[in-house]
C-alpha positions in Angstrom: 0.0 0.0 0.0 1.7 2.9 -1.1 -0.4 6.1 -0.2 2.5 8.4 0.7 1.3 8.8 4.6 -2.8 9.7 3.0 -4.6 6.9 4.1 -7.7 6.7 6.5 -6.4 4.3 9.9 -10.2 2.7 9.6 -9.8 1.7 6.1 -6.3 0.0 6.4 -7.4 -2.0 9.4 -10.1 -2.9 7.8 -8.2 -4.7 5.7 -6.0 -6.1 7.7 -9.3 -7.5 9.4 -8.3 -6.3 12.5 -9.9 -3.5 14.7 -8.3 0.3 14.9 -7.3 -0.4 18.1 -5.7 -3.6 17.3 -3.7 -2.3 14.7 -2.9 0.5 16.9 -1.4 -2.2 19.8 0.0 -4.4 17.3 1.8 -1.3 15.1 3.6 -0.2 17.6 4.7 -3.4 19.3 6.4 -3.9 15.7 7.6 -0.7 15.0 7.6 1.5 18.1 5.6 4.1 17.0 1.8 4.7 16.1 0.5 4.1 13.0 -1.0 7.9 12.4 2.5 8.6 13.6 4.1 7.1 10.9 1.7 7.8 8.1 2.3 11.5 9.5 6.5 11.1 8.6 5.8 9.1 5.0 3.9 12.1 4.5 6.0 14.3 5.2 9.1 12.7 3.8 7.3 12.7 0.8 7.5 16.7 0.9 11.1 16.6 2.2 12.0 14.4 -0.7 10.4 16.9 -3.3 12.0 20.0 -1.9 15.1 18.4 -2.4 14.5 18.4 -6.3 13.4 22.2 -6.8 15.0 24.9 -6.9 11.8 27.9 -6.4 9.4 25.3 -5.3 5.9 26.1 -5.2 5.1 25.0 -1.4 1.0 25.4 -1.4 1.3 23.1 -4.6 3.4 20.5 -2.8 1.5 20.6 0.3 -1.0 20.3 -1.6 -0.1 16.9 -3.2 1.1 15.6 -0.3 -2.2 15.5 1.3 -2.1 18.2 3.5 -5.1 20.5 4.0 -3.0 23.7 3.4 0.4 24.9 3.4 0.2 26.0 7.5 -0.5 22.3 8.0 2.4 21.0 6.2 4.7 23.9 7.9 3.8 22.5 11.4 5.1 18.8 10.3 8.5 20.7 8.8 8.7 22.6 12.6 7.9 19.0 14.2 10.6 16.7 12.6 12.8 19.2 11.4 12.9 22.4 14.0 12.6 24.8 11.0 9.8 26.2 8.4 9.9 24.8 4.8 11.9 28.6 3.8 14.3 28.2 6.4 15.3 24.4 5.3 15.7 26.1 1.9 17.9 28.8 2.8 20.0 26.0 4.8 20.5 23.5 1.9 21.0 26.0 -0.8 23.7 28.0 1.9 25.6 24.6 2.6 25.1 23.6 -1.4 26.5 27.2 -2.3 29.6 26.9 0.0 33.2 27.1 -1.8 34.9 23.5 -1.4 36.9 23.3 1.0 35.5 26.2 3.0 32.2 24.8 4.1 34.4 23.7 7.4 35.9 27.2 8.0 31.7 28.5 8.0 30.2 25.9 9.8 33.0 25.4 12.9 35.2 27.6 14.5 37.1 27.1 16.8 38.1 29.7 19.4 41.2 29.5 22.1 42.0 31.2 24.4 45.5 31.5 25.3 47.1 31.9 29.0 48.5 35.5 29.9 52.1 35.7 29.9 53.9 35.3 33.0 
């Protein structure tokens, strides 16, 4: 079943003939999380794997397609797994991409000393 993370809990565990809250108990014996849970990070990998392919995405569109009811909804999943807005993930990978070689060291990590006064 390959839905992306858009599929109705009821549905699936209907055909898995079980009940929702026997998929529920048995999903996350097996996997450790809850099945809305993981359906929520498909989802939204689905997103993170398209960003990666755009350069001027259009985010409502690929919210969108995702499933999501609007682009708010799929910018609280981005601030959920990934601590930043769709924009700001974008202005991170393109500043890390657009680094010179060899210099993306120097930007990310420096290291400051401190040195002990002269006797």
């Amino acid at each position: 079943m390959s839905a992306d993370g858009d599929c109705r809990l009821t549905d699936f565990a209907r055909e898995c003939d079980l009940s929702l809250r026997q998929l529920e108990r048995r999903f996350r014996a097996q996997v450790g999380i809850t099945p809305r849970l993981f359906a929520n990070v498909i989802r939204f990998r689905s997103v993170f794997d398209r960003l990666n392919g755009h350069e001027r995405p259009d985010l409502a569109s690929l919210a969108n397609d995702a499933g999501y009811f609007d682009q708010s909804h799929m910018n609280r999943d981005f601030h959920r797994f990934l601590g930043l807005s769709p924009s700001a993930y974008l202005t991170q990978l393109r500043g890390l991409i657009g680094a010179p070689p060899g210099q993306e060291d120097e930007a990310t990590c420096r290291v400051v000393t401190r040195r002990a006064p002269a006797p």
